[in-house]
N, C-alpha and C positions, 0 to 999 in steps of 0.2 A: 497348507495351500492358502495363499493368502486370497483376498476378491480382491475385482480391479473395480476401486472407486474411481468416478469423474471428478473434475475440480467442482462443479455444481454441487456431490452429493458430498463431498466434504467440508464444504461450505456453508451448507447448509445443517451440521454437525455445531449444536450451541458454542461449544467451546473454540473451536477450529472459525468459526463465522464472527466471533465475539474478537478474539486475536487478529484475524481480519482489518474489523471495522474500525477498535482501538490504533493499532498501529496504522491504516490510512487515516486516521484523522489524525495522528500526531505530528505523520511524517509530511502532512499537507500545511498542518499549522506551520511545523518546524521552516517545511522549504518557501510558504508565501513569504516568512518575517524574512528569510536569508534572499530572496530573488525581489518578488514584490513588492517591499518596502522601500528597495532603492529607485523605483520607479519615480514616485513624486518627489525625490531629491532632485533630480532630473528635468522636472514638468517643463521647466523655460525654454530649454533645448530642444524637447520633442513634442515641442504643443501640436504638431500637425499631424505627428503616426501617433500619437501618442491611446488614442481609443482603440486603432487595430493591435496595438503593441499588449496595450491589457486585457482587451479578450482575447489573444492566442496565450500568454502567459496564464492566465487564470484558468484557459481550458487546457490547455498542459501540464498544469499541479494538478489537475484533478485528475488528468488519466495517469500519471506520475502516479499518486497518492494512491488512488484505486486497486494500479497493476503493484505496489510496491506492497501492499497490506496483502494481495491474494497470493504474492508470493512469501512474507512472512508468515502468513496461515498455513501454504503448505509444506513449507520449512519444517513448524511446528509438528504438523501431522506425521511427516516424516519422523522425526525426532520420535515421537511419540512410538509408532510401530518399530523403530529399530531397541527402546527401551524393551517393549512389549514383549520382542521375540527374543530380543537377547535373556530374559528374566525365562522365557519358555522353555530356553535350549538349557539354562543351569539346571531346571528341576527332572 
């Protein structure tokens, strides 16, 4: 019988929380330099939206980044219990 953990109490799990934080901060690095960076190539063009254009982009990688790492955390967790049980049911 397995418990039903929340996404909080697995989260909160070092390893599970750690794969988390790592992969949203890579996946945020990864997406500003591939979105972000071509912003101020641009600057001459959009001198007038150009402030509302980079705070919705910036707050968009971040929830981007955030929700992408709490779904590679529970990726991982999954993984992990389908190993667990599988290693249960040979012995």
């Amino acid at each position: 019988m397995m418990i039903k953990l929340t996404i909080k109490d697995i989260l909160k799990q070092r390893t599970f929380g750690m794969i988390g934080i790592i992969s949203g901060l890579i996946l945020g690095i990864l997406y500003y330099f591939l979105t972000l960076e071509m912003t101020f190539a641009h600057l001459s063009t959009e001198m007038e939206i150009l402030p509302l254009y980079i705070a919705v982009s910036i707050t968009l990688t971040v929830i981007v980044a955030i929700l992408a790492g709490i779904n590679i955390a529970l990726v991982a967790y999954n993984i992990n219990c389908l190993l667990y049980t599988s290693t249960i049911q040979r012995d």
